[in-house]
PAZA-597081 format. One line per field, with one value per residue (C-alpha): residue number from 1; x, y, z; residue in one letter. Coordinates in nm, 3 decimals, decimal comma, always signed. Layout:
i	c(NUM|...)
x	c(X|...)
y	c(Y|...)
z	c(Z|...)
aa	c(A|...)
***
This chain:
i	c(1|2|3|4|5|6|7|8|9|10|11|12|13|14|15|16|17|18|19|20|21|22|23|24|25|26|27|28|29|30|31|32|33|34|35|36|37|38|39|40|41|42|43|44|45|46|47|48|49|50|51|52|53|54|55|56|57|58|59|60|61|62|63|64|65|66|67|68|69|70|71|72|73|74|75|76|77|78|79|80|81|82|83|84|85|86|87|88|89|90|91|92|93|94|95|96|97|98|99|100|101|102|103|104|105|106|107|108|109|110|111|112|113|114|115|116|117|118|119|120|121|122|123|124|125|126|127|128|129|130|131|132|133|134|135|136|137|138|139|140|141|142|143|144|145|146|147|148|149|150|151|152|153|154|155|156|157|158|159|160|161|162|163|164|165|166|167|168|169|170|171|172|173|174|175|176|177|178|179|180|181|182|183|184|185|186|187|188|189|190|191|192|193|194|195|196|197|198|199|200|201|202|203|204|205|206|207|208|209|210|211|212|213|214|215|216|217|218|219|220|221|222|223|224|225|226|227|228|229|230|231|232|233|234|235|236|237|238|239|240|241|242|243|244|245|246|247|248|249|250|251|252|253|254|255|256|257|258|259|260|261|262|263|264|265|266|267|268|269|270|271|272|273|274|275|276|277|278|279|280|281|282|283|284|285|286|287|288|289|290|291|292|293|294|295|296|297|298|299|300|301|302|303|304|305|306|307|308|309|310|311|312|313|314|315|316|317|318|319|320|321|322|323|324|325|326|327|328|329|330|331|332|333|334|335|336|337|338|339|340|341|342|343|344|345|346|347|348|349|350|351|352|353|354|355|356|357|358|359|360|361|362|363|364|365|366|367|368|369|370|371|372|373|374|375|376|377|378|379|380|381|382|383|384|385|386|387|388|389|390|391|392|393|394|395|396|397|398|399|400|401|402|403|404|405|406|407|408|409|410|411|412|413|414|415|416|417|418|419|420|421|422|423|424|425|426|427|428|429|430|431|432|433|434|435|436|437|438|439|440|441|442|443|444|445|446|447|448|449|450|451|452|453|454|455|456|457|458|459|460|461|462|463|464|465|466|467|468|469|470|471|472|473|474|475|476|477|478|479|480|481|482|483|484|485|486|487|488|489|490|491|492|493|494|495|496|497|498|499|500|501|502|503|504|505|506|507|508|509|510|511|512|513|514|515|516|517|518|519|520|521|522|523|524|525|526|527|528|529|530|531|532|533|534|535|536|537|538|539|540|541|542|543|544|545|546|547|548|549|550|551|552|553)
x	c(-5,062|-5,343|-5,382|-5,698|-5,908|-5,922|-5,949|-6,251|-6,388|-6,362|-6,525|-6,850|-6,841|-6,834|-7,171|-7,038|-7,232|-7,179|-7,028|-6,623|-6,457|-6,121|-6,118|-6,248|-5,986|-5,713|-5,826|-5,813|-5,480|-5,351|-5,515|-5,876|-6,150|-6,583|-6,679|-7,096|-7,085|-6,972|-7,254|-7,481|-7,442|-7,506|-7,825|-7,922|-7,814|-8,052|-8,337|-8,373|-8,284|-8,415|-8,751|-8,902|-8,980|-9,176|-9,400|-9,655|-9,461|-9,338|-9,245|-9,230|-8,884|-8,718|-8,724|-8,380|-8,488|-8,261|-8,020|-7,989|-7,886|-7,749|-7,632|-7,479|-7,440|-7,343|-7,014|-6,950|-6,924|-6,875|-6,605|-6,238|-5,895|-5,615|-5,637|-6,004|-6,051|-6,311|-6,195|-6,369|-6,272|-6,412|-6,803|-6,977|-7,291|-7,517|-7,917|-8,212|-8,415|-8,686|-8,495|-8,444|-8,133|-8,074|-8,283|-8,007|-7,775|-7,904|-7,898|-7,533|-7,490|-7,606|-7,458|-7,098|-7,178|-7,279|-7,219|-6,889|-6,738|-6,500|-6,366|-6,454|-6,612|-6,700|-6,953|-6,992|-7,286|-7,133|-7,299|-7,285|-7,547|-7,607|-7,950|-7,879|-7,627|-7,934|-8,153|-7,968|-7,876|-8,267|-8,372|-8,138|-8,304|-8,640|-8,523|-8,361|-8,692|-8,893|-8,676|-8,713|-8,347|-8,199|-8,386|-8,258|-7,897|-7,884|-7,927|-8,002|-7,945|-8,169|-7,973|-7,636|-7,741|-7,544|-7,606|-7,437|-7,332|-7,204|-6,935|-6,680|-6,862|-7,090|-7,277|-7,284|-7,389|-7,145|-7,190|-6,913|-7,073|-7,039|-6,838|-6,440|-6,337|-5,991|-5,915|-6,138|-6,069|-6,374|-6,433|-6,743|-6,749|-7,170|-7,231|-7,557|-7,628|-7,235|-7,347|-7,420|-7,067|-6,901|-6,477|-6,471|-6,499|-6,212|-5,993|-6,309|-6,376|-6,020|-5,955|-6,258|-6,105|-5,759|-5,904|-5,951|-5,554|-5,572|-5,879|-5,800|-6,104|-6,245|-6,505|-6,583|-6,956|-7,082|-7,442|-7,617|-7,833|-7,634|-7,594|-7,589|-7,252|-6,999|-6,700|-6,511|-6,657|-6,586|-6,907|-6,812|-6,447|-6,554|-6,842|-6,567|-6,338|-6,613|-6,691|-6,303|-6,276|-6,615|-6,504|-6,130|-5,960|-5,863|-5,756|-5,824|-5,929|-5,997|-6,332|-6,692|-6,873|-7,269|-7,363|-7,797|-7,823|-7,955|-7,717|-7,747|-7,933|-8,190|-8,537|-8,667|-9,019|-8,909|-8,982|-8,658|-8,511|-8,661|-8,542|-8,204|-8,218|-8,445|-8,376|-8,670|-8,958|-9,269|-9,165|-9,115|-9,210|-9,520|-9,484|-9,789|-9,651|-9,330|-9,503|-9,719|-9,450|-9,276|-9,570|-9,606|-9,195|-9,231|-9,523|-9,422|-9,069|-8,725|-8,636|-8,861|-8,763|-8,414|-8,467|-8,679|-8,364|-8,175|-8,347|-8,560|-8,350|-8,023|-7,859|-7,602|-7,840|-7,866|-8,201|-8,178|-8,283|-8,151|-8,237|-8,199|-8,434|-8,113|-8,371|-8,529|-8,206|-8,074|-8,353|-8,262|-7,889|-7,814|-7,523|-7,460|-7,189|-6,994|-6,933|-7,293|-7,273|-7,001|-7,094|-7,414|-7,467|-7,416|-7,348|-7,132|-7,018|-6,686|-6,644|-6,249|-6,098|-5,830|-5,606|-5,681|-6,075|-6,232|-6,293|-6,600|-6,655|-7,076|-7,172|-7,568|-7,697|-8,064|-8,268|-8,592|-8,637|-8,478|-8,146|-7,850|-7,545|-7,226|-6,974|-6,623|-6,369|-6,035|-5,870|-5,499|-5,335|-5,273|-5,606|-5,673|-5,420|-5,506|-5,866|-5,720|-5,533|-5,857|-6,035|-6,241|-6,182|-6,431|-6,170|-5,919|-6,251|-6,412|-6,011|-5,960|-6,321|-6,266|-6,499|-6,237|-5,925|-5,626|-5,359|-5,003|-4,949|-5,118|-5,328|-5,551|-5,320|-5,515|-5,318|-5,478|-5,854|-5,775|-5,688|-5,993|-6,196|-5,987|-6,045|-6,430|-6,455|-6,312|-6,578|-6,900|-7,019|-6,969|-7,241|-7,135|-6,931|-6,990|-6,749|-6,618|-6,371|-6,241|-6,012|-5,989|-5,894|-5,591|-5,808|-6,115|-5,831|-5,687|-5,994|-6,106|-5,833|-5,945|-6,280|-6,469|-6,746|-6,723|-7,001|-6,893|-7,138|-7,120|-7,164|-7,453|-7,811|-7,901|-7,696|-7,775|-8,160|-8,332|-8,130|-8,098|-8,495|-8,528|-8,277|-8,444|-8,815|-8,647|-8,528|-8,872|-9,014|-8,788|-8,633|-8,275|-8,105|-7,707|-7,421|-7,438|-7,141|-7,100|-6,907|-7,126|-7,450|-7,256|-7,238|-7,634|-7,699|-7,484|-7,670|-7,890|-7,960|-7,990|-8,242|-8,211|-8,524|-8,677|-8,671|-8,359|-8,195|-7,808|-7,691|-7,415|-7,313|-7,532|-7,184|-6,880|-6,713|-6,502|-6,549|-6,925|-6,877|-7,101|-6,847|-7,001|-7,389|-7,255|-7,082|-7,407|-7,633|-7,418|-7,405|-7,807|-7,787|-7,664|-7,890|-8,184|-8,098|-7,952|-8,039|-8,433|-8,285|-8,349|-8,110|-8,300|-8,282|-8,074|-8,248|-8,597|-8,781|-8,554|-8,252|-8,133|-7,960|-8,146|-8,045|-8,046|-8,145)
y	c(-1,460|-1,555|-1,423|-1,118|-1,332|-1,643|-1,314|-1,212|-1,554|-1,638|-1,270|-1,400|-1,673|-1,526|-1,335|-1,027|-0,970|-0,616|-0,477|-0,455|-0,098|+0,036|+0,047|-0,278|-0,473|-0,241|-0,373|-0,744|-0,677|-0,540|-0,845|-0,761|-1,008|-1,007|-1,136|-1,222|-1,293|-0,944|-0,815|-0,996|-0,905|-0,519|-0,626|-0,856|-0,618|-0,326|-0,520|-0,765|-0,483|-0,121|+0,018|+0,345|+0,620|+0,812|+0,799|+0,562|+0,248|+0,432|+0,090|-0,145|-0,281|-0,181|-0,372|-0,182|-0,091|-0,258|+0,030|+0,057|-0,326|-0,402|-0,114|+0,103|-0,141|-0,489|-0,345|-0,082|-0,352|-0,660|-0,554|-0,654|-0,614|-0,851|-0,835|-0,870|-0,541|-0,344|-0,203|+0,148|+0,410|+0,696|+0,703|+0,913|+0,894|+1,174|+1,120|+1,367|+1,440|+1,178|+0,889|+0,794|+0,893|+0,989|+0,688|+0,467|+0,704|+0,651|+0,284|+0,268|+0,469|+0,210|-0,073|+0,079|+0,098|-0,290|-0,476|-0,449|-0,524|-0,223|-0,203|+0,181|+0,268|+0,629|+0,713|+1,099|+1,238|+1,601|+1,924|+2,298|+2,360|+2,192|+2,176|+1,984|+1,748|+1,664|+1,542|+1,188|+1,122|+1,213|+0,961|+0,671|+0,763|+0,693|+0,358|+0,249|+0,343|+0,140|-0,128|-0,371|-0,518|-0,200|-0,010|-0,315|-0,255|+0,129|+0,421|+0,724|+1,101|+1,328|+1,687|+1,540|+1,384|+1,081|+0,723|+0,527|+0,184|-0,029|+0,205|+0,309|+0,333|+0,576|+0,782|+1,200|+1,448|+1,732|+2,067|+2,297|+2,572|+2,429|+2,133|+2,028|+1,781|+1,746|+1,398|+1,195|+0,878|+0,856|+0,495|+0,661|+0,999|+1,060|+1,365|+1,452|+1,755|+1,798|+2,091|+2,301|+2,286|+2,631|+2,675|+2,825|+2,463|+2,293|+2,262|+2,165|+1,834|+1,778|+1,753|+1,532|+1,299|+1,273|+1,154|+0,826|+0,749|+0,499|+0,328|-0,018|+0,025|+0,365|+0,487|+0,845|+0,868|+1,181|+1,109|+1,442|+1,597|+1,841|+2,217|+2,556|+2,581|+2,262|+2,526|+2,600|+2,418|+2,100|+1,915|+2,032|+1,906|+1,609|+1,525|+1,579|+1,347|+1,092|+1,180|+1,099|+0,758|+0,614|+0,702|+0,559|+0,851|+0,831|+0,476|+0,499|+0,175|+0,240|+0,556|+0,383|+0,678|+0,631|+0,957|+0,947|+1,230|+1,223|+1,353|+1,747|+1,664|+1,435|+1,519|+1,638|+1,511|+1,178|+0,930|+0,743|+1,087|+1,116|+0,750|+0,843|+1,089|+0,883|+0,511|+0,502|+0,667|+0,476|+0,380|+0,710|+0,935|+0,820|+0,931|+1,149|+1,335|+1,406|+1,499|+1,768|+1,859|+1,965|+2,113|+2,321|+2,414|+2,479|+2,666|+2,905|+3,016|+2,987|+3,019|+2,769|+2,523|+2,583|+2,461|+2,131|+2,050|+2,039|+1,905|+1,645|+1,599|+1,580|+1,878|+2,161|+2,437|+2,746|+2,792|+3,204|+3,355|+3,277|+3,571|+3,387|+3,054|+2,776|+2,512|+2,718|+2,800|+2,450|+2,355|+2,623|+2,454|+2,340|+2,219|+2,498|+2,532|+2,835|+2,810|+2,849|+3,238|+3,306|+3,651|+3,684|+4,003|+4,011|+4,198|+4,115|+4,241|+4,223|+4,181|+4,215|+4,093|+4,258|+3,982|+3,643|+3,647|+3,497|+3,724|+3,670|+3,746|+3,721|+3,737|+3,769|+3,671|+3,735|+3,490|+3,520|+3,695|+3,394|+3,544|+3,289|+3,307|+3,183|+3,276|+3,260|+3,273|+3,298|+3,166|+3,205|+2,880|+2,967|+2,992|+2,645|+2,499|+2,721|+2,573|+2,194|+2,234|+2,343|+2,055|+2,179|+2,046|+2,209|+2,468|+2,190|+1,989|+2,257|+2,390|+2,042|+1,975|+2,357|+2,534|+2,748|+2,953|+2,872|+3,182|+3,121|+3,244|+3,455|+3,713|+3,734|+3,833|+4,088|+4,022|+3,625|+3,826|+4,085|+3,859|+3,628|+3,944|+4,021|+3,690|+3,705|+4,014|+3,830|+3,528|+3,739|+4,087|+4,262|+4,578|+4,663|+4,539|+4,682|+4,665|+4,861|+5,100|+5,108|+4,809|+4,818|+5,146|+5,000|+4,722|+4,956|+5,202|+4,875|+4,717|+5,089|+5,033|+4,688|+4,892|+4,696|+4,954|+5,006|+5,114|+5,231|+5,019|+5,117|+4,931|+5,059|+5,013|+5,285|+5,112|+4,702|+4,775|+4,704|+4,447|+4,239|+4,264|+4,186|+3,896|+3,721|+3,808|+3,631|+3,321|+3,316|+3,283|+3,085|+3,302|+3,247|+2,943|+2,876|+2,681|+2,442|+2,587|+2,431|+2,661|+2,972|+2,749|+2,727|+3,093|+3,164|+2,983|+3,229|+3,573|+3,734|+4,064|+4,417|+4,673|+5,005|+5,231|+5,269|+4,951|+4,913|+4,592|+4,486|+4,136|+4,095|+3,743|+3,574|+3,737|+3,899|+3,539|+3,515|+3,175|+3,298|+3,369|+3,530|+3,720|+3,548|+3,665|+3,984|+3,962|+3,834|+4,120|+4,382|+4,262|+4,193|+4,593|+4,597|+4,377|+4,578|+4,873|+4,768|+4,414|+4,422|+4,323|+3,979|+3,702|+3,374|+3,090|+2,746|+2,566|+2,400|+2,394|+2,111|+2,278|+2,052|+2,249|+2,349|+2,357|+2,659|+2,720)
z	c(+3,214|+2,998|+2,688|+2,587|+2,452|+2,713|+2,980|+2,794|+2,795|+3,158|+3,212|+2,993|+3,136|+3,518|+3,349|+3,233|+2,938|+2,843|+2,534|+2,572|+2,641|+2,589|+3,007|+3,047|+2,802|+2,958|+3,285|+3,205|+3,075|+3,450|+3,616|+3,662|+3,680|+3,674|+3,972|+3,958|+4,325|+4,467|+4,177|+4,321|+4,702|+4,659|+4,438|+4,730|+4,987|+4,867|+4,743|+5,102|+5,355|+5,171|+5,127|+4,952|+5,164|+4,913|+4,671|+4,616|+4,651|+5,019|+5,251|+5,002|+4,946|+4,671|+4,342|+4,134|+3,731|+3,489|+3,462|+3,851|+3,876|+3,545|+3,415|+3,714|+4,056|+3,889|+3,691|+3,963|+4,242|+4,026|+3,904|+4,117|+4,124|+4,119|+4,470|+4,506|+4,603|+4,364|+4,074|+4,069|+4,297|+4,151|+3,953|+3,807|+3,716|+3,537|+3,463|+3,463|+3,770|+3,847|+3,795|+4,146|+4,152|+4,516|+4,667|+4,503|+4,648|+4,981|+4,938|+4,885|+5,209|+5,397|+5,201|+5,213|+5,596|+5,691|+5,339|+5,273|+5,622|+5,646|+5,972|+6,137|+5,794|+5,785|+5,470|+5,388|+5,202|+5,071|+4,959|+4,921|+5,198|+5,537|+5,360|+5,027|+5,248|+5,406|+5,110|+5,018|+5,435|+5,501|+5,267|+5,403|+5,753|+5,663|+5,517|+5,778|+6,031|+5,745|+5,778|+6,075|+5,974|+5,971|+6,212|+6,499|+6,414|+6,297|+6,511|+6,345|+6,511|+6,352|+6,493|+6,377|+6,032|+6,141|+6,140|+6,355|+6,305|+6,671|+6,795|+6,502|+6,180|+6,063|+5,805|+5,810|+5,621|+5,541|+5,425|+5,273|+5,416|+5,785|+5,797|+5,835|+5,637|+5,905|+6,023|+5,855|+5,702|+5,432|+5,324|+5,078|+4,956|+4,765|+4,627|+4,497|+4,295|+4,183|+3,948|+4,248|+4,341|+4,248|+4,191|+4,526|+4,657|+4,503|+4,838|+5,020|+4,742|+4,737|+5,099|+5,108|+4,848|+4,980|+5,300|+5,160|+5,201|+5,452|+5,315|+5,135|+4,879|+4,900|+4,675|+4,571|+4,361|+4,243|+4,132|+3,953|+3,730|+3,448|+3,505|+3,333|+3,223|+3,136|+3,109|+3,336|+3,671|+3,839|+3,695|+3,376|+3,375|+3,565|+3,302|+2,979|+3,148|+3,197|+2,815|+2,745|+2,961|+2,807|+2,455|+2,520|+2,462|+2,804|+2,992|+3,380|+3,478|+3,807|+3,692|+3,620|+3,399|+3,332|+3,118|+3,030|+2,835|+2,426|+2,163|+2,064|+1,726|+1,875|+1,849|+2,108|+2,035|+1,963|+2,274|+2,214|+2,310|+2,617|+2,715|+2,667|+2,977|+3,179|+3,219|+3,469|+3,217|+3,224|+3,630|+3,822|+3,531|+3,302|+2,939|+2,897|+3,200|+3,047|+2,677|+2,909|+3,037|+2,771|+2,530|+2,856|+2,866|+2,439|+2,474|+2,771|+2,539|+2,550|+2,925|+2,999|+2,753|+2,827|+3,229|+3,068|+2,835|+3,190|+3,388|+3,231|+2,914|+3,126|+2,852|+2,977|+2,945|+3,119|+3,344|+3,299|+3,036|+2,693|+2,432|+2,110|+2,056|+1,996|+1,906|+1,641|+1,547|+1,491|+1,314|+0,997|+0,932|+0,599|+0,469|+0,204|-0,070|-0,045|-0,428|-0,489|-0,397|-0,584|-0,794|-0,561|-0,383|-0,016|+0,303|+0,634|+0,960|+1,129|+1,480|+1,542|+1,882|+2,023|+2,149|+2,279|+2,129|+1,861|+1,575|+1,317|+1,017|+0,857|+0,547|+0,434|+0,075|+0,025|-0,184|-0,241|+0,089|+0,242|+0,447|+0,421|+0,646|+0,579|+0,878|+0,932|+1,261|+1,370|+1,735|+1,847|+1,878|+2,218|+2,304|+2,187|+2,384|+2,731|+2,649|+2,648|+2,982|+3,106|+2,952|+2,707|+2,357|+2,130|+2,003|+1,859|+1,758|+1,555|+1,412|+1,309|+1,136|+0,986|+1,156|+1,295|+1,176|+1,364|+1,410|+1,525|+1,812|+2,128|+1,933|+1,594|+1,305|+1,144|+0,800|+0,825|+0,837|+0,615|+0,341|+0,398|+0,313|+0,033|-0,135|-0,046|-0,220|-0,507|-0,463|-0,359|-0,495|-0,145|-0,100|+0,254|+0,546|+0,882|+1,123|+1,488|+1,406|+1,791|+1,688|+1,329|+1,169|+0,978|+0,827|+0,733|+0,555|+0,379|+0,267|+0,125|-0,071|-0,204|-0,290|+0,020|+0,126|+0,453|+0,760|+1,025|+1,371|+1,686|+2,015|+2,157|+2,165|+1,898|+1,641|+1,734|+1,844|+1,501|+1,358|+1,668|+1,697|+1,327|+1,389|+1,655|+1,429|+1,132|+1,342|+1,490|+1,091|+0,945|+0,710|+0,789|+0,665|+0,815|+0,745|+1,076|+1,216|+1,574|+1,698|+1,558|+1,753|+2,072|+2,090|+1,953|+2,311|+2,520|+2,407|+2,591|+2,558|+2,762|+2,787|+2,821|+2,954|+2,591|+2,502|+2,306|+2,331|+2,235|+2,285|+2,575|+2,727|+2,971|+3,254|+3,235|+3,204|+2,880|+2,807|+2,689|+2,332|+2,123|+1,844|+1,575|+1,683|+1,687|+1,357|+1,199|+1,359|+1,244|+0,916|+0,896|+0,955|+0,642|+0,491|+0,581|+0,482|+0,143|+0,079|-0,058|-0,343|-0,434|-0,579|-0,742|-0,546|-0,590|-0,273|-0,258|+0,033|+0,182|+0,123|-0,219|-0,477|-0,816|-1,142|-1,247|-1,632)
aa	c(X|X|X|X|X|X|X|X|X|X|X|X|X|X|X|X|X|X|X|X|X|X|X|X|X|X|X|X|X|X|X|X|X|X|X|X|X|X|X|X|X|X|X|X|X|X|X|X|X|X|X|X|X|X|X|X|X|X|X|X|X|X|X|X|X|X|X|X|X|X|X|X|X|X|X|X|X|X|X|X|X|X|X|X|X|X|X|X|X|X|X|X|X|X|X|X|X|X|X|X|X|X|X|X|X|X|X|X|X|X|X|X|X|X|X|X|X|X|X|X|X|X|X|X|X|X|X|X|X|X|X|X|X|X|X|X|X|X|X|X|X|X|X|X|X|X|X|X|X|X|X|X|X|X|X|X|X|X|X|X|X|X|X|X|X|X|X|X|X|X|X|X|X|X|X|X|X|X|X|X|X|X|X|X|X|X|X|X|X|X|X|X|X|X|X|X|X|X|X|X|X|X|X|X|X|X|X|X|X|X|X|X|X|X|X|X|X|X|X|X|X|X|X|X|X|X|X|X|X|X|X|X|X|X|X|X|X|X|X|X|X|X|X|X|X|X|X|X|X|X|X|X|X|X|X|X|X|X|X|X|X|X|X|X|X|X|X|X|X|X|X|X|X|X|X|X|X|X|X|X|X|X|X|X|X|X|X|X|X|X|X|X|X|X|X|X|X|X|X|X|X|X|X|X|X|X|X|X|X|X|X|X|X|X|X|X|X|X|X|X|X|X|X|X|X|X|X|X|X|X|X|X|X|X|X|X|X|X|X|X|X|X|X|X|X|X|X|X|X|X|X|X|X|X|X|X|X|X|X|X|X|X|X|X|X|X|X|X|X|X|X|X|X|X|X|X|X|X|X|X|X|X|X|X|X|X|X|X|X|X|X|X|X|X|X|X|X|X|X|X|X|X|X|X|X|X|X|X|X|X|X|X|X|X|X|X|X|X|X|X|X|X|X|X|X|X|X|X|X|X|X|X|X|X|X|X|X|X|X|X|X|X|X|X|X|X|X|X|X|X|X|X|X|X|X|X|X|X|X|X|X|X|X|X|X|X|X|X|X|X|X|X|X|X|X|X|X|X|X|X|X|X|X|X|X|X|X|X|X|X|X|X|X|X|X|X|X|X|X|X|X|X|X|X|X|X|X|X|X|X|X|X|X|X|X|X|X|X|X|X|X|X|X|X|X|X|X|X|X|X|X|X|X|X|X|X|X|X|X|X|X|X|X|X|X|X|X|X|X|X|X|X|X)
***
């Protein structure tokens, strides 16, 4: 066999002219080869036979964006296997809504129907409502009436939401609510909108998937817009694993991943962000739509900016309520010096897990009425491995960069906490720690004994009312400035708050679901109690406006 680099030459020269992966040199190792002529016939294909059926190019045939042709259908199709056969078999592909997302969708219906010359092909649009399942298989209808090529050899069946293709070979649109996924033998699986898709569908995808057994090149595309919550559902894991195959941490050659989405620190006022999310801005979306757009979503508060950062930035946000403005929040990180409080005044709050939790620890220093947090966590190393299995890596992540505390074992050991404190009480002049005393009697007797003064907080809304209002006022202002702790940010965006009939508020998590953390919040608000009551005082400061250190004389 040829060496790695002639492979990469005759792939160039074939015209594959992207950027090499950790996938696509893997592949060339096991035999796979570029092929510009099977690229070329799905480009052909969609842009000879398809039109538009809405908008205001509606019946004109469809010219594909660079990202459609060059960046998503050329690789996915042009890509083959030793045996000629494509490479891919699973895609996923992830963009914000208004990119035109399902029309290509629809497209590749019909092309996996006629263009690939699969024998009884049977092409499956999938969804969580007969509704939904409808949207993509609607679309492909009105192309194919649009379409006198189509429309000669298709017959479409409005009541069935099938397509029919001669005798054998079809298109339908199934819904998990209503359909059976028994005896087919799926040449295409699309599934638009895979965010929608709860746990409680699992056998229904999976039965859909392993239908493809019999199929000699089978193809499985999920196509979708980013949801509320990456943890924990099957567009999360399926997005992380994506995440893991683009960055080469994991080698499947056989699973095509297209992620448009910006990174978490991009500004969001910055064009080049938007563009990131939307491939097809300035084409379906004009840019002084989308800067309306989201004045409108800043303006109108966090909710509403939340559901923009979804839907039009492509971001796993939630689209309820968030209490506590994250972008505000992210915008006050600095990347402080813990050595630089040493001998300063300060105050902190303790929230103490029981077993499997994190636990946080806060602690406030106030200079020159500017409030500055400095945070610290523990997680059982259990916990961080249950989290792996499950797919989510941000626990070994944020151990390993040492923005978590790692404790042997299944549960928080207290001693690991209780000496942290100890040795901040050495570092910082400690007024005040609040803390629960439901779960930590033994550590409020032993830090007593260190000389930590100790406040007893409760739970409800008498006791978290006015500092979780003043917290949320000072956030608003500007007067808090944080370490950057990403796991401490993760949680800010999973707190939302109660009410009770006199308009006391407490934080809670946005469910019951544990994976919604928000210990360290908590930590911080009961310590900003604290603060309050005793911290007026001021300390001078070593920060300019910008955050750089003074010297102090």
């Amino acid at each position: 066999m040829p060496n790695l680099k002639t492979l990469q030459r005759r792939a160039r020269k074939a015209g594959w002219d992207k950027p090499w992966t950790p996938n696509d040199l893997a592949a060339l190792e096991e035999g796979c080869y570029y092929d510009a002529e099977c690229a070329d016939h799905v480009v052909t294909f969609i842009e000879r036979f398809c039109r538009l059926s809405q908008g205001r190019w509606a019946g004109e045939k469809i010219h594909l964006l660079d990202w459609q042709r060059d960046g998503f259908l050329k690789p996915l199709y042009g890509w083959r296997r030793p045996d000629g056969t494509r490479r891919y078999r699973r895609a996923y592909v992830t963009v914000a809504k208004k990119n035109g997302k399902s029309s290509i969708a629809s497209t590749l219906e019909i092309y996996g129907l006629m263009g690939e010359g699969e024998e009884g092909a049977e092409i499956y649009t999938a969804a969580t409502s007969r509704d939904q399942a409808g949207i993509v298989h609607k679309e492909a209808s009105n192309m194919i009436r649009l379409s006198p090529d189509l429309r000669s050899r298709l017959k479409v069946i409005d009541h069935t939401k099938t397509i029919l293709y001669g005798t054998n070979a079809w298109i339908r649109a199934l819904a998990a609510d209503a359909a059976t996924s028994e005896g087919l033998k799926t040449q295409y699986l699309i599934i638009d909108e895979f965010h929608a898709w709860s746990g409680n569908l699992k056998s229904f995808y999976d039965s859909l998937r392993w239908s493809m057994a019999a199929r000699v090149q089978p193809l499985t595309l999920v196509i979708t817009t980013r949801g509320d919550d990456i943890d924990g559902t099957m567009c999360g894991e399926l997005d992380r694993y994506a995440q893991r195959v683009l960055s080469g941490d994991i080698i499947n050659t056989s699973f095509f991943g297209l992620i448009f989405a910006p990174d978490e620190n991009d500004n969001i006022n910055d064009p080049a962000t938007w563009r990131k999310a939307n491939p097809s801005l300035g084409y379906t979306i004009s840019e002084a739509d989308f800067k309306r757009e989201l004045e409108e979503a800043k303006d109108a508060g966090p909710a509403d900016l939340a559901a923009f950062e979804r839907y039009r930035l492509n971001k796993w946000r939630s689209a309820s309520s968030p209490w506590l403005p994250a972008l505000q929040w992210g915008e006050l990180g600095l990347p402080l010096e813990e050595s630089d409080f040493y001998g300063m005044q300060c105050w902190g709050g303790l929230d103490l897990s029981s077993k499997e939790d994190l636990t946080a620890l806060a602690w406030w220093f106030n200079i020159e009425n500017i409030y500055y947090l400095l945070t610290r966590q523990w997680v059982p190393e259990a916990q961080i491995e249950k989290k792996l299995r499950a797919g989510d890596p941000r626990y070994r992540v944020w151990a390993d960069a040492g923005f978590l505390k790692v404790c042997p074992g299944i549960v928080i050991d207290q001693e690991l906490v209780f000496d942290q404190i100890r040795e901040d009480a050495e570092n910082f002049n400690i007024q005040e720690l609040a803390f629960d005393r439901w779960n930590a009697d033994q550590m409020a007797m032993q830090l007593s004994e260190c000389g930590v003064q100790i406040v007893q907080f409760g739970q409800g809304f008498k006791s978290f009312s006015e500092p979780t209002k003043a917290f949320k006022s000072s956030i608003l202002n500007g007067t808090i400035r944080h370490a950057d702790n990403p796991c401490f940010n993760w949680q800010i965006s999973n707190v939302h708050v109660a009410e009770d009939p006199a308009e006391n508020v407490k934080p809670i998590k946005k469910d019951t679901k544990t994976r919604y953390k928000i210990d360290g919040p908590v930590a911080a608000i009961m310590g900003f109690s604290c603060l309050l009551l005793g911290g007026q005082k001021e300390e001078p400061s070593r920060y300019n406006n910008e955050g750089e250190e003074l010297f102090l004389i």
